[in-house]
DOMILO-591719 format. One record per residue (C-alpha): residue number from 1; residue in one letter; chain; x, y, z. Coordinates in steps of 0.02 Angstrom, whole numbers, plus 50000, padded with zeros to 5 digits. Layout:
{pos=NUM code=A unit=A X=X Y=Y Z=Z}
...
This chain:
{pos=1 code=X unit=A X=45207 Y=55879 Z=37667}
{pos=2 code=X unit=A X=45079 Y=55845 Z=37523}
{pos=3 code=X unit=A X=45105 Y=55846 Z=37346}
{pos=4 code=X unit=A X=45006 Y=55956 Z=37202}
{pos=5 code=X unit=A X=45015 Y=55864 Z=37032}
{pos=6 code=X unit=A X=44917 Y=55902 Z=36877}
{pos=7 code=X unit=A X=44901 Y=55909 Z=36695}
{pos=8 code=X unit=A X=44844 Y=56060 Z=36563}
{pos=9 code=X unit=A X=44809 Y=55957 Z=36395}
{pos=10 code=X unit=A X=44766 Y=56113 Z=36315}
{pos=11 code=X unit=A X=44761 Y=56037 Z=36116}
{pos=12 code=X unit=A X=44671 Y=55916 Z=36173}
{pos=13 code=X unit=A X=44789 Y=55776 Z=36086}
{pos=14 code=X unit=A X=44785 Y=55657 Z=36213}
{pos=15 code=X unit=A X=44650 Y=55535 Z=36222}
{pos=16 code=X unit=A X=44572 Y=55498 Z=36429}
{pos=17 code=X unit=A X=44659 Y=55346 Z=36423}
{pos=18 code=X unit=A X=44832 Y=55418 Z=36406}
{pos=19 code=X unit=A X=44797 Y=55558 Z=36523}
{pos=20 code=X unit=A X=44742 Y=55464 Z=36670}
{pos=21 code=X unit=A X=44915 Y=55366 Z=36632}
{pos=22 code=X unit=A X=44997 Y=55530 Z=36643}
{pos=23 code=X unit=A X=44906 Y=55556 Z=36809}
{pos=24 code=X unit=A X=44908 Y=55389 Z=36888}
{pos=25 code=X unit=A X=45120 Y=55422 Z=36859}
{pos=26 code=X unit=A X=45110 Y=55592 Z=36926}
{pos=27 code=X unit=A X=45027 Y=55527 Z=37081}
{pos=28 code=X unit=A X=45126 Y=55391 Z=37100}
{pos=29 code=X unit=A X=45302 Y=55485 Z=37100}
{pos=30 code=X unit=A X=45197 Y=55607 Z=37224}
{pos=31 code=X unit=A X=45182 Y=55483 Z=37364}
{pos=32 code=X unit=A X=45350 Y=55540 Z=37432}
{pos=33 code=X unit=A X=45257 Y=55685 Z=37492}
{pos=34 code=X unit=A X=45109 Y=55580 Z=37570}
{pos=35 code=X unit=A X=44980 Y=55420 Z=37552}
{pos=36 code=X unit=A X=44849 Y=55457 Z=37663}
{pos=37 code=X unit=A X=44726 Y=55497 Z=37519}
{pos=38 code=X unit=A X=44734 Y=55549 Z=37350}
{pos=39 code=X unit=A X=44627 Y=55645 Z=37250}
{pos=40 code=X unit=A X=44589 Y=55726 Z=37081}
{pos=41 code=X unit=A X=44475 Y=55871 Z=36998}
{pos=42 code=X unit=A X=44456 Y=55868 Z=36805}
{pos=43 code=X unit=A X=44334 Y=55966 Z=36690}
{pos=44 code=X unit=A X=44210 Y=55889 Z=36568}
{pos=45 code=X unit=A X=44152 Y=56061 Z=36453}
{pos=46 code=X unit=A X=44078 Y=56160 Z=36601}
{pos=47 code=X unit=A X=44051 Y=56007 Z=36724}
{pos=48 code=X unit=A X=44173 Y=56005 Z=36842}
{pos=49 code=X unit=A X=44213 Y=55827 Z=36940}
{pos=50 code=X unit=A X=44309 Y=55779 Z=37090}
{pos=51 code=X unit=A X=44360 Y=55602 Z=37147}
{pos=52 code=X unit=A X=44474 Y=55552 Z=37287}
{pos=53 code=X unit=A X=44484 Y=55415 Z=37419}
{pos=54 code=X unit=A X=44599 Y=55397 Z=37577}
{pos=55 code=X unit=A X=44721 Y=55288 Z=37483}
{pos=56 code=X unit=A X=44906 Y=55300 Z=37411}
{pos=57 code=X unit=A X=44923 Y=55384 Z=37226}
{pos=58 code=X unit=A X=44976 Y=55218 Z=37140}
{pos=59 code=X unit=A X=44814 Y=55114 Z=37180}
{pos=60 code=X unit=A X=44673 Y=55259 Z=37135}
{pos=61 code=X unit=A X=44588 Y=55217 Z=36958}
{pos=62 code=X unit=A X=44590 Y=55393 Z=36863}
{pos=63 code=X unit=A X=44473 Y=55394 Z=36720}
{pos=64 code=X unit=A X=44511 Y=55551 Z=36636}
{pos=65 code=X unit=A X=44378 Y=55604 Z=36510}
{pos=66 code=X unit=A X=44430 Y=55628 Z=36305}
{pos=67 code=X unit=A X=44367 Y=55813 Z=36320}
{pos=68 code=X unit=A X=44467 Y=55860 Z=36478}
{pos=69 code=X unit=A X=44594 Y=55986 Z=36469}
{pos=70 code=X unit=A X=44612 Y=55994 Z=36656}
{pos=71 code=X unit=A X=44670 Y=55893 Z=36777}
{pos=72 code=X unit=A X=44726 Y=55938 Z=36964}
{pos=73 code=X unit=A X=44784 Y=55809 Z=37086}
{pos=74 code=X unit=A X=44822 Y=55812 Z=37251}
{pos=75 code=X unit=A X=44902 Y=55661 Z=37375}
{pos=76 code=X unit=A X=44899 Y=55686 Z=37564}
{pos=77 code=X unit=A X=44996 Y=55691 Z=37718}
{pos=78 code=X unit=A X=44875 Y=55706 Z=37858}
{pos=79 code=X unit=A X=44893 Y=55848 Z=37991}
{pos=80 code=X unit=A X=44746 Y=55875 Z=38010}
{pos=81 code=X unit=A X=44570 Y=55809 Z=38000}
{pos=82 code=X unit=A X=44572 Y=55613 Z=37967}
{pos=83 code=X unit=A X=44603 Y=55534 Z=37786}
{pos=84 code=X unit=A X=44483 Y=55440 Z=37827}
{pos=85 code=X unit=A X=44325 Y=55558 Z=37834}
{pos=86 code=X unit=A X=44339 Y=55576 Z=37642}
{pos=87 code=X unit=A X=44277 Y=55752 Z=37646}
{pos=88 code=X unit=A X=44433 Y=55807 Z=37726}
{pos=89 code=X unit=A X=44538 Y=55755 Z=37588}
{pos=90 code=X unit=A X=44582 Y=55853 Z=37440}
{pos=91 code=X unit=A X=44545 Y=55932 Z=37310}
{pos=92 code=X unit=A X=44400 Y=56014 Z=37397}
{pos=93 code=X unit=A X=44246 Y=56089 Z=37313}
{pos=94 code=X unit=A X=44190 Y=56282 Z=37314}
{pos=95 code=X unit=A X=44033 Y=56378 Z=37224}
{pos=96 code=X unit=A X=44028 Y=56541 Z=37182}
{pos=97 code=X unit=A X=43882 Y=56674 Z=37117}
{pos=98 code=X unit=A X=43959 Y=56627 Z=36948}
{pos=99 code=X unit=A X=44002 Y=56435 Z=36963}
{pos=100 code=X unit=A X=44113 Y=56308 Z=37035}
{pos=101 code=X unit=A X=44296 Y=56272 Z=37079}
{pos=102 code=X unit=A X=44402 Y=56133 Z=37156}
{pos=103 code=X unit=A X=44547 Y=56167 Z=37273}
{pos=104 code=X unit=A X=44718 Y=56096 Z=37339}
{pos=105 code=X unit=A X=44832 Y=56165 Z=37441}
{pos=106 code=X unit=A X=45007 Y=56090 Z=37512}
{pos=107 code=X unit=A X=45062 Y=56162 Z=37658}
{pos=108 code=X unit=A X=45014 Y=56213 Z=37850}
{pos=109 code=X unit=A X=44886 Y=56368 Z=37911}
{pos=110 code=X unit=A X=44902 Y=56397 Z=38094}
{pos=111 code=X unit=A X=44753 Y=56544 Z=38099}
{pos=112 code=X unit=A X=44584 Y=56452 Z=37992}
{pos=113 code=X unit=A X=44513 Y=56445 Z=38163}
{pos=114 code=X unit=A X=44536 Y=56652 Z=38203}
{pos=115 code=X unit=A X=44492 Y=56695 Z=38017}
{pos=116 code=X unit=A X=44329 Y=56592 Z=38027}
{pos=117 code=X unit=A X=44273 Y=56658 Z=38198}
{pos=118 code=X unit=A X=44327 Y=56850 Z=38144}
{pos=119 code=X unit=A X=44253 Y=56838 Z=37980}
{pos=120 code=X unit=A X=44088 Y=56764 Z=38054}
{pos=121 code=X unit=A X=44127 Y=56615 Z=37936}
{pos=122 code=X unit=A X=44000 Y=56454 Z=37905}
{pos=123 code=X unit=A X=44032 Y=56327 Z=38029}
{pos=124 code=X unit=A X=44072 Y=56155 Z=37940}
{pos=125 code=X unit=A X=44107 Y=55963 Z=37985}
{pos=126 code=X unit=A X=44277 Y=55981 Z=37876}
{pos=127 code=X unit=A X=44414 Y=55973 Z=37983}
{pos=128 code=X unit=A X=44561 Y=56024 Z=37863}
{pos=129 code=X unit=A X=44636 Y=56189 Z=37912}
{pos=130 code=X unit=A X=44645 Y=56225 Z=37712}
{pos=131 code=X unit=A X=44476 Y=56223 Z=37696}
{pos=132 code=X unit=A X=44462 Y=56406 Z=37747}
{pos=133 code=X unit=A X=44566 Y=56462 Z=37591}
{pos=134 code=X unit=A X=44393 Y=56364 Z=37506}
{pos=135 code=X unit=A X=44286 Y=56481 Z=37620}
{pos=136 code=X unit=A X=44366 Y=56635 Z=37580}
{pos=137 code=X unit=A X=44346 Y=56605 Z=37398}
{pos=138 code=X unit=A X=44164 Y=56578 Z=37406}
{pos=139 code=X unit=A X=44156 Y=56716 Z=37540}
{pos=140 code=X unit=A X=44185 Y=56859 Z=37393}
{pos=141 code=X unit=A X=44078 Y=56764 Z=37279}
{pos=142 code=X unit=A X=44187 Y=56737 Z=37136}
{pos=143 code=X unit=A X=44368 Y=56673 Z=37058}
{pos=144 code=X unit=A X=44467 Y=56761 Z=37001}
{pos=145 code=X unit=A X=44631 Y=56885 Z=37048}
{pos=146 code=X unit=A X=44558 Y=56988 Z=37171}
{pos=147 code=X unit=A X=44486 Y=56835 Z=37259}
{pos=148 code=X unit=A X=44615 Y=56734 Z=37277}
{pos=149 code=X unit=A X=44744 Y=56896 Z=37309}
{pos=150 code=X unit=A X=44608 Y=56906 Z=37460}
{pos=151 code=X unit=A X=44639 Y=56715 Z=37510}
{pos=152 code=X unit=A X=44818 Y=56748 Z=37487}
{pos=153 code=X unit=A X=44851 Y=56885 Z=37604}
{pos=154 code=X unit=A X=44750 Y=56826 Z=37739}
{pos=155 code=X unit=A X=44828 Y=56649 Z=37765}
{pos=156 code=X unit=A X=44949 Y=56650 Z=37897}
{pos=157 code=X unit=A X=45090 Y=56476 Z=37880}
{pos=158 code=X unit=A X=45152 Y=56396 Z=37734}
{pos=159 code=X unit=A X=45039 Y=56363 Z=37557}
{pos=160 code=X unit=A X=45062 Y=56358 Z=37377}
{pos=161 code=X unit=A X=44868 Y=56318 Z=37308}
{pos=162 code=X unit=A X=44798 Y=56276 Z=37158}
{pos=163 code=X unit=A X=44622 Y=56320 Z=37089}
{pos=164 code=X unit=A X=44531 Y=56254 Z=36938}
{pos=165 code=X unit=A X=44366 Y=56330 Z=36879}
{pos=166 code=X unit=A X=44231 Y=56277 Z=36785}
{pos=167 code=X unit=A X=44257 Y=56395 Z=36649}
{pos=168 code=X unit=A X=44412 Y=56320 Z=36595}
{pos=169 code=X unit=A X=44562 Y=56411 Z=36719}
{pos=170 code=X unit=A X=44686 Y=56365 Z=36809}
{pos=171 code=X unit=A X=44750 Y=56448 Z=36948}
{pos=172 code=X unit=A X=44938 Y=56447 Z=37052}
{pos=173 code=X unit=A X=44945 Y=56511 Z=37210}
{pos=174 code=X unit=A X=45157 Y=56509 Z=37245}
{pos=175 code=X unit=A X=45170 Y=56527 Z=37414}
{pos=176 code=X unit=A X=45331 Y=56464 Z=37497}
{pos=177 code=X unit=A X=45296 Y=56302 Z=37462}
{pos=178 code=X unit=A X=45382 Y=56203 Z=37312}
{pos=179 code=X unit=A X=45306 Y=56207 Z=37134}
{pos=180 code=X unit=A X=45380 Y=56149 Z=36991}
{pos=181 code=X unit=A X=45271 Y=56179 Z=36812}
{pos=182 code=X unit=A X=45340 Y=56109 Z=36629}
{pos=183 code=X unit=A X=45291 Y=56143 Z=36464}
{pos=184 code=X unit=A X=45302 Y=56045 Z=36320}
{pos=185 code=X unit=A X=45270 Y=56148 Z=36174}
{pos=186 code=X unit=A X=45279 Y=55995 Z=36022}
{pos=187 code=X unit=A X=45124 Y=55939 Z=36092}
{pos=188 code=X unit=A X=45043 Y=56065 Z=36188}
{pos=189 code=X unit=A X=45038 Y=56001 Z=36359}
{pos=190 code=X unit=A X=45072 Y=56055 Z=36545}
{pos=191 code=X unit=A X=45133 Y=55948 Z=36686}
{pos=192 code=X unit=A X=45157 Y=55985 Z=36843}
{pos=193 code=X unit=A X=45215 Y=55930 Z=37048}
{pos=194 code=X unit=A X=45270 Y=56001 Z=37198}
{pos=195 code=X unit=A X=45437 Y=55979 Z=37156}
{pos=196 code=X unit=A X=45543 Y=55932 Z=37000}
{pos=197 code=X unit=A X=45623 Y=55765 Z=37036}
{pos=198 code=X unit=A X=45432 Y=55688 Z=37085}
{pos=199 code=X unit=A X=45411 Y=55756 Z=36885}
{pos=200 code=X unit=A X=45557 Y=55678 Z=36829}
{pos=201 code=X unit=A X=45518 Y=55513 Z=36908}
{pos=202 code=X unit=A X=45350 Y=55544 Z=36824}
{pos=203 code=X unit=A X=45423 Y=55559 Z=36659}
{pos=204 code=X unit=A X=45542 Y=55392 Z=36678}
{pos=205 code=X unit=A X=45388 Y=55280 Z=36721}
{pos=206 code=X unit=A X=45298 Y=55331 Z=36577}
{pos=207 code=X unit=A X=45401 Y=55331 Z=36446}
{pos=208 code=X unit=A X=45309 Y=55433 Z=36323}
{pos=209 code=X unit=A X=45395 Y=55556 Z=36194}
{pos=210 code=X unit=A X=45318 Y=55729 Z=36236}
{pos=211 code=X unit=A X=45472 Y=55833 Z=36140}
{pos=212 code=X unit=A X=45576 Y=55985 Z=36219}
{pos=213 code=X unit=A X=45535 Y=56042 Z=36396}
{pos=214 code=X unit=A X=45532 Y=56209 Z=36457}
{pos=215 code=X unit=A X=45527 Y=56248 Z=36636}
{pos=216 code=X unit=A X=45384 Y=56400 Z=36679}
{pos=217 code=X unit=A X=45453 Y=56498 Z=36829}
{pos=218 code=X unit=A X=45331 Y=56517 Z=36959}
{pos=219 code=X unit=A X=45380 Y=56648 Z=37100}
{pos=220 code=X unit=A X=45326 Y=56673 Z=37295}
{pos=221 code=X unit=A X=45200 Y=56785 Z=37313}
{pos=222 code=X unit=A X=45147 Y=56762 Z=37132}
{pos=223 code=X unit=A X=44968 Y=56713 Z=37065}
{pos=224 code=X unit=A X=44993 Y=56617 Z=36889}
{pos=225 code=X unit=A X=44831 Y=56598 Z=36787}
{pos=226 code=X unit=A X=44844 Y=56454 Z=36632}
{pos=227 code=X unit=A X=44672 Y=56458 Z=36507}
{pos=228 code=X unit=A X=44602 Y=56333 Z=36408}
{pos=229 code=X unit=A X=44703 Y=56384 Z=36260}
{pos=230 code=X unit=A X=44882 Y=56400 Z=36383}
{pos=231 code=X unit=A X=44901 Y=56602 Z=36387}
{pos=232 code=X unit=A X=44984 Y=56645 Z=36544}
{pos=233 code=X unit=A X=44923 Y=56782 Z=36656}
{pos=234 code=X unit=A X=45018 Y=56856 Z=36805}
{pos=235 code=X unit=A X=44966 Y=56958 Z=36963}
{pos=236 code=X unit=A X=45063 Y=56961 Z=37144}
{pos=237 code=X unit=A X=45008 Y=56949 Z=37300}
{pos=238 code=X unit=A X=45083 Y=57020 Z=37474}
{pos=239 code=X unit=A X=45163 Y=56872 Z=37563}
{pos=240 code=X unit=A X=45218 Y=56949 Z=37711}
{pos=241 code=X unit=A X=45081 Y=56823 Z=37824}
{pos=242 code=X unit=A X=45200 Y=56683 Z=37753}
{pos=243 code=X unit=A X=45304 Y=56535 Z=37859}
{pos=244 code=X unit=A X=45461 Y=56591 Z=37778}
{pos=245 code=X unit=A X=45444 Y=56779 Z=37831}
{pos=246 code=X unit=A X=45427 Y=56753 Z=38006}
{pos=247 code=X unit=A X=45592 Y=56663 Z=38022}
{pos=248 code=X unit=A X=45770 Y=56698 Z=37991}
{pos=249 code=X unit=A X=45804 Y=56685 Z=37798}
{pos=250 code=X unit=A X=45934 Y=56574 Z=37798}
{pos=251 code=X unit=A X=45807 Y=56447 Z=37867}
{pos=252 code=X unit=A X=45727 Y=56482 Z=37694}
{pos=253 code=X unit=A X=45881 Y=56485 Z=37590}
{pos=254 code=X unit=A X=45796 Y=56473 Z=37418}
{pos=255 code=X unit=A X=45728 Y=56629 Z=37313}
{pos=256 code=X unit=A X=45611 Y=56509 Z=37256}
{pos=257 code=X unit=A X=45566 Y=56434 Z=37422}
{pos=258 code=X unit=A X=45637 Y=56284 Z=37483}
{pos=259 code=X unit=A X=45529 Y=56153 Z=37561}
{pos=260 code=X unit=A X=45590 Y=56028 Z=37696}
{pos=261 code=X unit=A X=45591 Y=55833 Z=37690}
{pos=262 code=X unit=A X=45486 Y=55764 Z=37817}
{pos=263 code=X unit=A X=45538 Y=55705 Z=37951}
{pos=264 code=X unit=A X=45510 Y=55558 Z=38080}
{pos=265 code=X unit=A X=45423 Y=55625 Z=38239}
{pos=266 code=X unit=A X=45479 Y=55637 Z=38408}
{pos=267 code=X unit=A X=45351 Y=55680 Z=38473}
{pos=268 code=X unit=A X=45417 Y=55685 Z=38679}
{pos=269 code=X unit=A X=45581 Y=55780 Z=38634}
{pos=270 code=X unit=A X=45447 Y=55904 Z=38531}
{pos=271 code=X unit=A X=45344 Y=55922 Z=38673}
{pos=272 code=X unit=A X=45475 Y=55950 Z=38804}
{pos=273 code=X unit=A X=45543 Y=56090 Z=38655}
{pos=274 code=X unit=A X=45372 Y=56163 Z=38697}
{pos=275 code=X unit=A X=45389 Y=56190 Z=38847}
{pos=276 code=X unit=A X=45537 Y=56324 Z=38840}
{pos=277 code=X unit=A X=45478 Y=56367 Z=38656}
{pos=278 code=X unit=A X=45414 Y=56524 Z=38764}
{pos=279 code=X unit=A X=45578 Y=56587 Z=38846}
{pos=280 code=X unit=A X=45629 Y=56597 Z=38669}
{pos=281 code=X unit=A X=45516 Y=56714 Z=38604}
{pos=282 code=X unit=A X=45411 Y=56558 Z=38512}
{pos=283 code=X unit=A X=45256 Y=56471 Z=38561}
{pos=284 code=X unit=A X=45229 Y=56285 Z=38542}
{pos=285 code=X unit=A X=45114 Y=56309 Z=38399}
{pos=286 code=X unit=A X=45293 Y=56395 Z=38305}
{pos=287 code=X unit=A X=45344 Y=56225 Z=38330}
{pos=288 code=X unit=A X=45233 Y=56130 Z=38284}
{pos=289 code=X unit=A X=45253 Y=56225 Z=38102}
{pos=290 code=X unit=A X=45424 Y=56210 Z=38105}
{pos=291 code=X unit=A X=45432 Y=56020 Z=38145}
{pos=292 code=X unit=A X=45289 Y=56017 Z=37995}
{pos=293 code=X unit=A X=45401 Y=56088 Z=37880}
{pos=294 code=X unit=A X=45544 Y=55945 Z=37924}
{pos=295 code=X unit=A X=45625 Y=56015 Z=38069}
{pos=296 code=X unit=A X=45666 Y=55875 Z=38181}
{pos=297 code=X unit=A X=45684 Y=55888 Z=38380}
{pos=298 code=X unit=A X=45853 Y=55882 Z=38374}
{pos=299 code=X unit=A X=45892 Y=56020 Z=38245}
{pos=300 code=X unit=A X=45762 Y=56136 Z=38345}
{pos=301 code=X unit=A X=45860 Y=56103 Z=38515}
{pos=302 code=X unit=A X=46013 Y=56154 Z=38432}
{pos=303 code=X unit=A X=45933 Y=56311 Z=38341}
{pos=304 code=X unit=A X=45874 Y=56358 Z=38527}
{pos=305 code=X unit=A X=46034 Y=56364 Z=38611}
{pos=306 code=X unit=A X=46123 Y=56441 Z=38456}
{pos=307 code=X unit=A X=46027 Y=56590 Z=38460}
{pos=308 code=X unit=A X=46005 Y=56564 Z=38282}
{pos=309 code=X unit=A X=45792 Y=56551 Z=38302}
């Protein structure tokens, strides 16, 4: 899957030197989780800019800007839409009646094509099935809660999405994808990845003395705002539409949501699975989600004949 990474320099103590080292580590550590492009959204007072190229994390050049507070990354696995058209990578841009925001999302949707013909949806040369969580966004005209609660509950698969604004907010989507957020209070900064140990491997390359960590719980089904000034604001959304609901739990064994390595693709035995996916009560897209989420071939045949799926 792909990786979220980002920073929330909220004192403004770092200068954008030593922030885009803090990124360039972040997005390093983060290619475990994909190198088909790599990409980052930062604000500049109310300007808000987005760079990315269809290369691995370690060899982008981030030049993070003195006044940023904000910085939201994003490396890719490509599912679908090629790296390669750069406008299918991430983080993607959205505007609003009231301004601008840049997205990411890790994860899988298996219905942007049904929500964009129901919803009578612009038609639009990105490929990238989470580009519609972009759409929906600008479809209600602004960001905030109730927009992204909207996004939320209408995405069918697996997400957990970011969102920063131009008026200095971050948002969390936790869907059942990982998320992992820190805090370091001595010097007022945020950091955060898709999952812990890509932070922690971030944190031994750089070798920088941020003081005490303390690790922000972020819940599925939970919308986490962060402000310029680092108040936390909660709401929920209903996660019913999510991957982890529509199969058996202890698929999903983690309160928190697990998330599955990825893993190498077979892509005959998959296709063969497909083909009795059916007289399971599954259709070959329900595979092609699971095997997304690091299910190989063999570990689906098994499932099958178990009953257990």
């Amino acid at each position: 899957m792909c990786c979220l990474f980002g920073l929330i320099d909220m004192e403004l103590r770092f200068t954008g030197k030593e922030k885009s080292k803090l990124l360039h580590a972040l997005a390093s550590a983060s290619e475990t989780r994909g190198t088909d492009a790599t990409g980052v959204a930062y604000d500049s007072g109310r300007n808000l800019h987005i760079y990315k190229k269809p290369i691995p994390g370690h060899k982008l050049n981030f030049y993070i800007r003195d006044n940023s507070r904000f910085a939201m990354g994003h490396t890719r696995m490509t599912t679908q839409g090629s790296a390669r058209k750069n406008y299918n990578n991430h983080p993607f841009r959205g505007i609003t009646q009231t301004g601008t925001f840049a997205l990411a999302h890790n994860g899988v949707l298996d219905n942007d094509i049904s929500l964009r013909k129901s919803l009578h949806l612009s038609r639009t040369r990105i490929e990238t099935d989470s580009y519609i969580a972009v759409q929906l966004i600008v479809q209600k005209g602004i960001l905030n809660f109730d927009s992204l609660r909207y996004m939320a509950e209408l995405l069918e698969g697996s997400f957990t999405i970011t969102v920063l604004g131009d008026d200095g907010d971050l948002y969390i989507v936790k869907g059942d994808n990982p998320f992992c957020l820190y805090f370091f209070p001595d010097c007022g900064l945020y950091l955060y990845a898709s999952t812990e140990e890509i932070l922690r491997q971030a944190l031994r390359k750089i070798q920088v003395p941020l003081g005490k960590i303390r690790k922000v719980p972020v819940q599925c089904g939970e919308i986490l705002r962060i402000n310029q000034t680092g108040r936390l604001d909660r709401e929920t959304f209903d996660d019913s539409k999510l991957f982890r609901s529509r199969y058996p739990r202890f698929l999903m064994n983690d309160p928190y949501c697990r998330s599955f390595p990825h893993a190498e693709k077979d892509t005959t035995h998959l296709d063969e699975l497909k083909t009795v996916a059916l007289a399971f009560g599954y259709s070959p897209e329900d595979i092609d989600l699971l095997a997304a989420q690091g299910f190989t071939a063999d570990e689906l045949e098994d499932l099958f004949y178990s009953g257990e799926i």
